[in-house]
N, C-alpha and C positions, 0 to 999 in steps of 0.2 A: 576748544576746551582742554585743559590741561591737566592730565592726570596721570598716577604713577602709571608703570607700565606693570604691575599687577593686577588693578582695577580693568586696565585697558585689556589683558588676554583676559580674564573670568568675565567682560562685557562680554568681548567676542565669542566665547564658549557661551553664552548664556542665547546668544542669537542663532545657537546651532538646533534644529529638533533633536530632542531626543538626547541632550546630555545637559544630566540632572545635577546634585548634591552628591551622589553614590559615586558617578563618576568620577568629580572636583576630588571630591575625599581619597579617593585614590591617588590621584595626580600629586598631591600636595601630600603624601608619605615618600615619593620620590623628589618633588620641587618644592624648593621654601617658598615661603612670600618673596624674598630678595632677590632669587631665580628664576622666579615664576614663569619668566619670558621669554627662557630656554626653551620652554613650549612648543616656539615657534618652530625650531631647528631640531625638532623631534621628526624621525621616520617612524611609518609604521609599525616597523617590528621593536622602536624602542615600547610605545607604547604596549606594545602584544606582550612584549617582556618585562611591562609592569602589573600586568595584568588584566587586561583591558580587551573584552572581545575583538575580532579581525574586524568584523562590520562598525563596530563602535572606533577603534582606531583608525579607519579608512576615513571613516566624517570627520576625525576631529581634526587629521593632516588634511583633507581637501578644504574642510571649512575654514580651516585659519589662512590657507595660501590664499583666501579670498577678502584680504586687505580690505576692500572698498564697501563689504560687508558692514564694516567699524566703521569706516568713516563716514558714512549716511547716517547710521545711528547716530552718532557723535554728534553733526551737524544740526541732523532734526532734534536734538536735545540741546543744543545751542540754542538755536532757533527758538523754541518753543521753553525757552527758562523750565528742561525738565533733568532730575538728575538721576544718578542710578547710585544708590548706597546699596554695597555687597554685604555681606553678611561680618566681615573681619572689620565692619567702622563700626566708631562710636555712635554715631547715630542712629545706625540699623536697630529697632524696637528689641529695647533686652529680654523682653520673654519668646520671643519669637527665635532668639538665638537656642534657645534650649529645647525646642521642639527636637520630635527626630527626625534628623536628617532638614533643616530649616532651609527653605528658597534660597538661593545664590546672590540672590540681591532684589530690590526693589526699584522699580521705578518712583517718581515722588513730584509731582506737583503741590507745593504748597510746601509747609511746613510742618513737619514730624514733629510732635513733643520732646521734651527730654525725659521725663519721666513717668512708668505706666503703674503705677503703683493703684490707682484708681483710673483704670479701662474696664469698660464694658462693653464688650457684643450684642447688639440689640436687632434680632431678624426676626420674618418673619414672611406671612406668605403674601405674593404679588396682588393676590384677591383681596387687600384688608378690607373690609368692610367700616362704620361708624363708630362700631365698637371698640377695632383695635385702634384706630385715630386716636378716640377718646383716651383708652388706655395708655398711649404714648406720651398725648398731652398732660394726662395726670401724672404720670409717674418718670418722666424725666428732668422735669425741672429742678426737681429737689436733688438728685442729683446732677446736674449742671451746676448748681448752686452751690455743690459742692468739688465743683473744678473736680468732675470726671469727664474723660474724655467718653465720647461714643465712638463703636466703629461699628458700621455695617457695609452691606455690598452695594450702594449703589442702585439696588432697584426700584422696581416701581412697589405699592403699596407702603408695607411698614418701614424696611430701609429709605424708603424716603421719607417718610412719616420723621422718623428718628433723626434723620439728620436735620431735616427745616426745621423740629422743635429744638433742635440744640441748637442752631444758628441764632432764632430765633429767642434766645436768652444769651446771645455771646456767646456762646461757650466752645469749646473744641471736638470737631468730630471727623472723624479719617473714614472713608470710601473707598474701599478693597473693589476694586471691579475685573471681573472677568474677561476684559478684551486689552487692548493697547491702547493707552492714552491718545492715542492719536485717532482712536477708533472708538472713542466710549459707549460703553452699551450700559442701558439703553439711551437712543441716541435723545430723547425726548426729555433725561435730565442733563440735558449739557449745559445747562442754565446753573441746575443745583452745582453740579460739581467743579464751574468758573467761582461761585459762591464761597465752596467749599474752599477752594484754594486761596480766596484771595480774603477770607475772611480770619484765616487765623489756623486753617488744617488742611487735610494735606488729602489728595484725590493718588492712588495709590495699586501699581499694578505689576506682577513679577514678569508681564509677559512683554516681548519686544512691540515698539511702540505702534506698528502699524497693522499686529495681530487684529485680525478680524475675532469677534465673538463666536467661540467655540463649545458645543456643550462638556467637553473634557476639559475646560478651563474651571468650569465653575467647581469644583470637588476641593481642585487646588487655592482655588479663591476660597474659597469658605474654611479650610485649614486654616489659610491665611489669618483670617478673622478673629479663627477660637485662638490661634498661636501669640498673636500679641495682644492677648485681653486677659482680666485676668477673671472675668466669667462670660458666662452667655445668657440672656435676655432672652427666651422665646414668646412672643406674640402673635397668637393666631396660626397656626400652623394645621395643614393637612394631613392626613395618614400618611402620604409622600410626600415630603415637602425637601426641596432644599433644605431650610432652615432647621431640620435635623441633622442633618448633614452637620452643618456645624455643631451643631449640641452633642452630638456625638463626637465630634474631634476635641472638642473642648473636652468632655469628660477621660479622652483616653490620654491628655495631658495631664491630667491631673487638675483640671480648673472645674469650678462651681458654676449650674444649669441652674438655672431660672425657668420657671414655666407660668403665665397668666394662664389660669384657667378659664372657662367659657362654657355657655351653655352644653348641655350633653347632648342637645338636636344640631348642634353647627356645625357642621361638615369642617369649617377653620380651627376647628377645637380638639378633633382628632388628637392630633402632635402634640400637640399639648399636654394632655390627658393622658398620655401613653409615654410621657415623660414622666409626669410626676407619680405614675404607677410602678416608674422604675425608678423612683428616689428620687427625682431631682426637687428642689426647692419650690414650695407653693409660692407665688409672687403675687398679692394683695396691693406691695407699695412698694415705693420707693426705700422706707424705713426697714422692710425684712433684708433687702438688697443688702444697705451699708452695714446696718447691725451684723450679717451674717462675714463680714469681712471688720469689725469691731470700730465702726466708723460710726460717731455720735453726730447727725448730722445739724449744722448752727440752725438753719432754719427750724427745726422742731423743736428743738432748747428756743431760738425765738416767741418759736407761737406759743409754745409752754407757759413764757412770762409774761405774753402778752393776756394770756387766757388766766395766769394766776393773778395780774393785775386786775382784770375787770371782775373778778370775782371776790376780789379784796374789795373791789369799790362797790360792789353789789351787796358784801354784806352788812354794809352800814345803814342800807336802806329798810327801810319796812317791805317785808313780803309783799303788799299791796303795789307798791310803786317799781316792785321788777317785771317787766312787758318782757313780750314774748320773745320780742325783737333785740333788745339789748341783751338780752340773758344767753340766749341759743347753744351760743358755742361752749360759751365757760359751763353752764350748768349742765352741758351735757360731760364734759370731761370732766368735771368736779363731782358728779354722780357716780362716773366710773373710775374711779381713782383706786375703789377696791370692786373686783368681778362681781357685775350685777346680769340679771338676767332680764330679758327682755319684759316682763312683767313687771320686777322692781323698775326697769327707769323709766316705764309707761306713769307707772304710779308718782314718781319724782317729777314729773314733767307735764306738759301741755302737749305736747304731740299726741297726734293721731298714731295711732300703730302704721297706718302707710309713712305718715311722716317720719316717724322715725327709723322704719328701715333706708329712705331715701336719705337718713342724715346720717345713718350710720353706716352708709355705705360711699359716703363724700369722704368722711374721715376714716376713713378704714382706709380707702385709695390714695387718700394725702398723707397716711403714717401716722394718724394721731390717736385713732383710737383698734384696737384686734378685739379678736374674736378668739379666744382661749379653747383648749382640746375640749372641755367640757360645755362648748356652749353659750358662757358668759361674755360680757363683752367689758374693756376694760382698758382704760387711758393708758397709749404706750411709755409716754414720757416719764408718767408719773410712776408707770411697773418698774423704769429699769433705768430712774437715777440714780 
């Protein structure tokens, strides 16, 4: 594999424990990109006299005289069609370049987007239960729909949840995982993440490729997550959960938390609830998601005309001749087009009051209709043409 001889020493620094971003940044106020190589022909005490601990300068002279280090790497990334983008390429994810202090590079099976302008982080805890499946299935389509990518960690529960629903619409999803691609954990979606890679995204990990799964890996995996996204998606989450973890590094970048809330007996709701206690974003739908980043998404302007259509052709008919069945969808967003309360659109309607909390809470998840601070409930499409 052929590559400059700057990518080639920040590989081999990258295969070293223990020298970071902190360190590189240093190196690289004495060496350009164009010298970078110089590296090699450093002693100890050069690097001491850049500033560089004795213990940290003694690894990084012993580790680079160990050539053969690279070139096993090298090989097994031949081998295995996998590449490693540092952080100085175009391809490296641009918001992920702006974190502090961002990973030295990625490894990358599959194929990385070119642009994150619509990423999402969507986690959540290894236990999901029905509920958060459900959740996932309802509320990411619509964004798929709208060519965002998803990215989570690869695990079991809702990061798997999220990515087979994105797959499962086309769409593009990236798998930050905690061990070395050559190591995937966990070992039991090595299925999903051949999937992932060969379907259009990219299976994605900073650490060297025969890295065993380590629990210090996962902090920096989940940094990872929030750093190239440009919010976070929590679903179903523990009082400890990983998936704060990331909702927390999201928020101390400056990016937008999502929280699905859940009953207040579910132990998976914890985290959840104890985000949106501390500000983050209530998450109903898919439609509070993109609105809140000024994204009007086609699919809900579709169903809009499709529901303004049948209702146009509904009102030519005599009230007698509209069944219950035809009417459903239009008359219930045609009823809430201005904030009605659950008595008005009993009154407007044939539903049973069970039935209608059950419809109004199909379309409250699919972004067609909210629930206002006061109570009222009321067509999204039609509040905020």
């Amino acid at each position: 594999m052929q590559q400059h001889s700057f990518d080639r020493a920040l590989l081999h620094l990258v295969l070293l424990p223990g020298i970071g971003p902190a360190v590189v940044e240093k190196l690289l106020h004495q060496l350009t990109y164009a010298n970078f190589a110089q590296l090699y022909t450093c002693t100890k005490f050069d690097l001491i006299a850049w500033g560089l601990p004795e213990r940290v300068a003694e690894k990084i002279v012993l580790g680079l005289a160990d050539i053969r280090l690279l070139e096993d790497e090298l090989e097994r990334m031949e081998q295995h069609g996998i590449a490693f983008i540092n952080a100085f390429h175009e391809e490296y994810p641009a918001l992920l370049k702006h974190i502090h202090l961002p990973p030295l590079g990625l490894y990358v099976q599959g194929t990385l987007p070119l642009l994150y302008d619509r990423s999402l982080a969507v986690v959540g805890s290894r236990q999901a239960n029905a509920y958060g499946k459900h959740v996932i299935d309802v509320m990411l389509p619509p964004l798929v729909e709208q060519d965002w990518v998803i990215v989570s960690g690869g695990a079991r529960g809702i990061d798997a949840f999220a990515h087979a629903a994105t797959l499962a619409m086309k769409g593009k999803t990236i798998a930050v995982i905690g061990s070395g691609l050559l190591k995937p954990y966990p070992a039991q979606n090595g299925a999903l993440f051949e999937r992932i890679a060969k379907e259009g995204g990219a299976v994605v990990s900073p650490f060297p490729l025969t890295m065993q799964a380590l629990p210090n890996n996962f902090p920096a995996r989940n940094r990872i997550i929030a750093g190239m996204t440009r919010g976070a998606l929590v679903v179903q989450a523990a009082a400890r959960s990983g998936a704060l973890i990331t909702a927390y590094a999201a928020l101390r970048e400056g990016r937008e938390v999502f929280a699905v809330p859940g009953s207040i007996f579910d132990p998976l709701s914890e985290g959840c609830h104890q985000l949106l206690a501390e500000g983050a974003h209530v998450a109903h739908s898919a439609a509070e998601v993109m609105r809140t980043y000024g994204v009007v998404g086609r699919l809900l302007v579709d169903n809009a005309r499709t529901s303004e259509h049948r209702i146009n052709e509904q009102a030519c008919l005599p009230t007698a001749e509209i069944t219950n069945e035809a009417s459903t969808i239009p008359l219930l967003l045609r009823v809430c087009v201005k904030p009605q309360s659950i008595d008005a659109i009993l009154a407007h309607t044939s539903y049973s009051q069970q039935e209608l909390y059950g419809q109004l809470w199909e379309y409250q998840v699919a972004g067609l209709i909210e629930e206002t601070s006061s109570g009222m409930w009321q067509t999204i499409v039609a509040a905020h043409q």
